[in-house]
C-alpha positions in Angstrom: 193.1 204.3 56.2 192.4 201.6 53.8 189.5 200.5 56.0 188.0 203.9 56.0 187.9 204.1 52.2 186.2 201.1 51.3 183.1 201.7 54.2 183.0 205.1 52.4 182.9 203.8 48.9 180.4 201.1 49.9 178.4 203.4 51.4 178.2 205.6 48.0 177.5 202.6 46.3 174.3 201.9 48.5 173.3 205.6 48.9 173.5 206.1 44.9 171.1 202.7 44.1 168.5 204.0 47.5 168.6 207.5 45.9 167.8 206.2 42.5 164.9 203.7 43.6 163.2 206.2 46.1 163.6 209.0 43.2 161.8 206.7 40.8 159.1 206.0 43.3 158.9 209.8 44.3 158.6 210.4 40.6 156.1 208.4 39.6 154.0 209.1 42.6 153.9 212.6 42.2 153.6 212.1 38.7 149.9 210.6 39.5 149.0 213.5 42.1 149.7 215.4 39.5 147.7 214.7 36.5 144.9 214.0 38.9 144.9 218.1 40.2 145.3 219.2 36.6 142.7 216.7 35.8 140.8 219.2 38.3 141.8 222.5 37.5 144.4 222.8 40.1 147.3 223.4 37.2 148.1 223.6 33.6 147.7 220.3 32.0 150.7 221.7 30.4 152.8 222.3 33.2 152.4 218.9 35.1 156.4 218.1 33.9 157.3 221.0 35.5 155.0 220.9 38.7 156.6 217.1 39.3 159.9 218.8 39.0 159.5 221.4 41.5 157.5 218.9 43.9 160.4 216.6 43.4 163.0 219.2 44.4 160.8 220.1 47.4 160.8 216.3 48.4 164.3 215.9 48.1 165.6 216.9 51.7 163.6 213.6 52.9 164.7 211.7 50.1 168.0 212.1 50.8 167.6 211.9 54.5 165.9 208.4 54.1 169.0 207.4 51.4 172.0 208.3 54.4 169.9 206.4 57.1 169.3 203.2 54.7 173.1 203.4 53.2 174.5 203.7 57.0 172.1 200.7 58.1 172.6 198.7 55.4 176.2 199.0 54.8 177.4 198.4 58.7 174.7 195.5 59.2 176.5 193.6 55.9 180.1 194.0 57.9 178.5 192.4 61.0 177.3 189.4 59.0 180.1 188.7 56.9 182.4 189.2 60.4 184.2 192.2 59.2 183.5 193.9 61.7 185.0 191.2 64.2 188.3 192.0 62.6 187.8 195.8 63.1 187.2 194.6 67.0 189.8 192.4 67.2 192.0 195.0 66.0 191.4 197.0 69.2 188.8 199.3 67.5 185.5 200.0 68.3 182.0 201.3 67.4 182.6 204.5 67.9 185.9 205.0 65.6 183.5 205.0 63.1 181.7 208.0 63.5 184.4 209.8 61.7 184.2 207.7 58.3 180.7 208.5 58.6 180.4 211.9 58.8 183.8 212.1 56.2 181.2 210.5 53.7 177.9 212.2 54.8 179.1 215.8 55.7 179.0 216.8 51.8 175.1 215.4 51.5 174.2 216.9 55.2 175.1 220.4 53.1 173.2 219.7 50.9 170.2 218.5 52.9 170.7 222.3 54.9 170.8 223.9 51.4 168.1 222.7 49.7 166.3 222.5 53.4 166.5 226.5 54.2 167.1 227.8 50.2 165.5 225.5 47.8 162.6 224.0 49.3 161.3 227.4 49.6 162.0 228.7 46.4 160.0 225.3 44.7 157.0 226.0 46.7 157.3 229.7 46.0 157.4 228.3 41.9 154.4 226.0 42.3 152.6 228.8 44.1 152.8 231.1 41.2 152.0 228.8 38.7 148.9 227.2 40.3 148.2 231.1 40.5 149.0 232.2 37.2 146.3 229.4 36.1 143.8 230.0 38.9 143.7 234.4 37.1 143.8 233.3 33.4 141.3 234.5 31.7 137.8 233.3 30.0 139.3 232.7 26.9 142.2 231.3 27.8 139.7 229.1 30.2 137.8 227.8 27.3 138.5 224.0 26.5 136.5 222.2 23.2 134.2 219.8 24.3 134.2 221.1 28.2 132.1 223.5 30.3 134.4 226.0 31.6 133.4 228.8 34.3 134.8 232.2 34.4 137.1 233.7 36.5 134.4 235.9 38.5 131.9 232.8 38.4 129.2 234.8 35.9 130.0 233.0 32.7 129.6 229.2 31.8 131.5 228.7 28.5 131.2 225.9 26.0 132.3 225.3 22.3 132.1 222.0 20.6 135.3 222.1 18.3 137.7 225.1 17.7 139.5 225.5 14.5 142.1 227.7 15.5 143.8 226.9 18.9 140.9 228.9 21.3 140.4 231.9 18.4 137.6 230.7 16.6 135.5 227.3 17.0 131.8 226.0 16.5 128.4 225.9 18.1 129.0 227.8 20.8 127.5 228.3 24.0 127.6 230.9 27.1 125.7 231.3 30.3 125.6 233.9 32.1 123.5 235.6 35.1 124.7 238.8 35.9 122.9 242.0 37.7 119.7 240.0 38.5 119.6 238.8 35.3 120.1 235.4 33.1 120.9 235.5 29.6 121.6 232.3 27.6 123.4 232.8 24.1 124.2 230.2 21.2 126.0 230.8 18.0 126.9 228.3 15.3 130.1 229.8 15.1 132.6 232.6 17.3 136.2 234.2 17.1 137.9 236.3 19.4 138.5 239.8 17.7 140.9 242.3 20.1 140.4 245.9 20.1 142.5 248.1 21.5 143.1 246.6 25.4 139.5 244.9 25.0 139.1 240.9 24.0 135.6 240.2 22.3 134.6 237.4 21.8 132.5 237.7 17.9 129.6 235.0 17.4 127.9 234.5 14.1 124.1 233.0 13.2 122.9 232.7 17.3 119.9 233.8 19.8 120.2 234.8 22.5 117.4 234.2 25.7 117.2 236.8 28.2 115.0 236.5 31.7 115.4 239.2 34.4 115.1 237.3 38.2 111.8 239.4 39.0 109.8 239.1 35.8 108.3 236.5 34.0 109.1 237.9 30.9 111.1 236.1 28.2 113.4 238.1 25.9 114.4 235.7 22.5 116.8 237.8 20.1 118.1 236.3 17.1 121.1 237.7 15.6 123.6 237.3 12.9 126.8 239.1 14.3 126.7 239.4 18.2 129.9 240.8 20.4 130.1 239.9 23.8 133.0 241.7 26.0 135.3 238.6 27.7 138.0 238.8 30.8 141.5 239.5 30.2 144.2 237.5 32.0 144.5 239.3 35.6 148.4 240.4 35.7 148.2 240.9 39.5 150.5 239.7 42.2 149.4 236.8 44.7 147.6 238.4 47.3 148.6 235.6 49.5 152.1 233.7 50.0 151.7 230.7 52.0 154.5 230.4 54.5 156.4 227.8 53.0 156.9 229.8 50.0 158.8 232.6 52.4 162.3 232.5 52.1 163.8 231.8 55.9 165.4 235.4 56.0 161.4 236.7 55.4 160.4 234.3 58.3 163.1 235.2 60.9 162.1 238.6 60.2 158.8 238.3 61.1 158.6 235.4 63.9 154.9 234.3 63.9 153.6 231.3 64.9 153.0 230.2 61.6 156.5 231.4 60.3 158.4 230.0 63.6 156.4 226.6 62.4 158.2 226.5 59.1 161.4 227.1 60.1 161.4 224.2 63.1 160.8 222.2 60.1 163.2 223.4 57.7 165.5 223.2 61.1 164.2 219.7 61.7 165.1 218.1 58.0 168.9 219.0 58.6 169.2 218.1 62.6 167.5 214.8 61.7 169.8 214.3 58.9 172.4 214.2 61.1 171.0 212.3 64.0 170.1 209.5 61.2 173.8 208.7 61.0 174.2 208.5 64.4 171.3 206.0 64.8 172.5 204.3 62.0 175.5 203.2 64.0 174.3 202.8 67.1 171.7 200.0 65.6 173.3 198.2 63.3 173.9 194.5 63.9 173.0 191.4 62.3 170.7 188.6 64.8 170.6 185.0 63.3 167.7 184.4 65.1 165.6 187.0 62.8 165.6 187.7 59.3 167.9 189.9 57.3 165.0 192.4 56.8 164.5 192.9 60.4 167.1 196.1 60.3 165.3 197.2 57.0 161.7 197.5 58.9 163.3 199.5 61.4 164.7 201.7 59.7 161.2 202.2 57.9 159.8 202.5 61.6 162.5 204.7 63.0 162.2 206.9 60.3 158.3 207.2 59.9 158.2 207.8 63.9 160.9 210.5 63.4 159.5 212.5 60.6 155.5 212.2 62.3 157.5 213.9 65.3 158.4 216.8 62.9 155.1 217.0 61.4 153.5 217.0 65.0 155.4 219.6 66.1 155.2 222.0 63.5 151.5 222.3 64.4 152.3 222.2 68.0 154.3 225.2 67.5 151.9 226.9 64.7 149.1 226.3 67.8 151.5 227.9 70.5 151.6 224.8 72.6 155.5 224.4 72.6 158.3 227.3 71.8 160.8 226.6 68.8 163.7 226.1 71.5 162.4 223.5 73.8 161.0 221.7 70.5 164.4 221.5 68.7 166.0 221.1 71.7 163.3 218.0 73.0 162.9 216.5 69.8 166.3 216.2 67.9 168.9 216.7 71.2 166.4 214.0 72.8 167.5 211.7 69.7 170.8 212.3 69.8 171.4 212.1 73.1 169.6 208.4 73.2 171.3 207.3 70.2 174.6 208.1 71.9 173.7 206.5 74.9 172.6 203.3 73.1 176.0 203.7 70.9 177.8 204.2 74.3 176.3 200.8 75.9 177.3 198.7 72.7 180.8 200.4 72.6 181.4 199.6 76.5 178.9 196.0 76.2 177.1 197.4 79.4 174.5 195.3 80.6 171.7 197.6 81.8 169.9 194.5 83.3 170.4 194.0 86.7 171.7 190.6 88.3 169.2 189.7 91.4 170.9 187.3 93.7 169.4 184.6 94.7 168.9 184.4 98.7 168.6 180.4 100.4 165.6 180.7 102.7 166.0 180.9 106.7 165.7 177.7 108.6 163.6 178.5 112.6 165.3 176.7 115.0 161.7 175.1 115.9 162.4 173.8 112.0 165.8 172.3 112.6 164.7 170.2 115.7 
């Protein structure tokens, strides 16, 4: 119908400009987290692009969640007010003989919600992982940063050089730390380079001393050198002895049902179901009231959909903690939804009246009254 092709048109109209505003936001906000963690260590000053990327990605099933629910909202609640949808009444039609424009337009992004829900979302976190990882096992060299005390990767060394001339491969007055076996050292060096020898990584310093102390003698030991070598950490090439469980794939947790993994998967579960009940809600409570503003719908969508998605994160940890099953959860929380939100579409469809009409009974007259 012609009807059903311009609410689904509209609708892509508001859901692109949401998506492209809440993106921006997303953006920039993780944008900010980010520098601040590689300001910290956390990751690779270098890879913060990348890391905004993959957080981005991760964030998108709620993104586009929160896009469906505002386009639905928005898009119905503007028919009410300019009395189209008095026509679409009046033509014998009602509420719900929309539900199948709706889903005609959402069905492609509710796919893609499940997709990136159950196959992407892991995969990003599984991509962060490794690179906050990767950074976390580089080695001392790779560690070092002009102008900054840097600590090793085993905590013995403290590192610092004042300017480097070459990338990290040779720089000026340098300085190390290092307490080791019961025993503190403390070397300078006006200058140092990084020489590689076979599978080894020295690091070379020129025109230094060096202070040694051991912990249970007062004795001081002051060498001064010219050429000094001093054996650094290689980059460990190991393999994450830990994988968080949102960084499992959902065929790894299925296949091994834990608490924690059964966790992760009522919320990858619970970003697609509540996808779909957004629609629903969408229709069941749209409207436009003169008597309140036309940001009233707005802030309750906001409310709706912060109370929805604090239910998810609630029960993930109820069910991480064993205090609910998976089941009842999904079936509780999301069928719960539903089922109200078709009961509340139900009572607008039908205009029930849920409030019940008390009659009003005349009071008894005594007969010593009457005479």
């Amino acid at each position: 119908m012609l009807f059903h092709s311009s609410i689904r048109k509209e609708l892509a109209r508001s859901f692109g400009a949401t998506l492209v505003v809440l993106v921006t936001v997303v953006m920039t906000m993780t944008l900010i987290r980010t520098l601040g963690e590689a300001g910290r260590g956390i990751f690779n000053p270098a890879d913060v692009m990348i890391i905004m990327g993959y957080t981005v990605l991760s964030d998108m099933p709620t993104i586009l969640s929160m896009c469906l629910f505002l386009a639905v909202l928005t898009v119905l609640t503007r028919m009410f007010r300019d009395s189209e949808m008095v026509i679409w009444f009046g033509s014998g039609r009602g509420l719900t003989s929309l539900i199948k424009p709706l889903f005609r337009f959402a069905w492609p992004i509710l796919v893609v919600i499940a997709a990136l829900s159950f196959l992407i979302l892991p995969w990003a976190f599984s991509r962060i992982e490794d690179m906050r990882d990767r950074y976390e096992k580089r080695g001392d060299i790779a560690r070092i940063e002009p102008g900054q005390f840097q600590e090793s990767s085993n905590g013995e060394r403290v590192f610092f050089i004042e300017k480097d001339t070459n990338g990290t491969q040779a720089g000026n007055n340098v300085f190390i730390a290092q307490h080791k076996n019961d025993k503190e050292s403390i070397t300078s060096a006006r200058r140092g380079r990084v020489e590689i020898t076979s599978s080894d990584k020295f690091l070379i310093l020129e025109n230094g001393q060096r202070l040694e102390k051991a912990s249970h003698k007062p004795d001081l030991t002051v060498a001064v050198f010219r050429i000094y070598g001093a054996k650094v950490d290689a980059d460990d090439q190991s393999a994450r002895s830990f994988v968080p469980s949102r960084a499992k794939s959902t065929l790894d947790l299925l296949q091994n049902p834990t608490s924690a993994h059964l966790a992760e998967i009522s919320w990858r579960a619970g970003l697609a179901l509540a996808a779909v009940n957004f629609v629903v809600i969408g229709l069941a409570t749209a409207g436009v009231n003169p008597r309140v503003g036309r940001t009233a719908n707005l802030g309750f969508a906001f409310m709706a959909f912060i109370v929805y998605f604090n239910l998810l994160i609630l029960g993930k940890t109820w069910v991480e903690t064993g205090q609910v099953q998976l089941g009842a959860y999904l079936l509780v929380l999301h069928g719960g939804a539903l089922s109200v939100a078709l009961l509340w579409l139900a009572k607008r469809h039908n205009n029930w009246a849920f409030l019940r009409r008390h009659k009003l009974h005349e009071p008894k007259v005594s007969s010593k009254d009457s005479a």
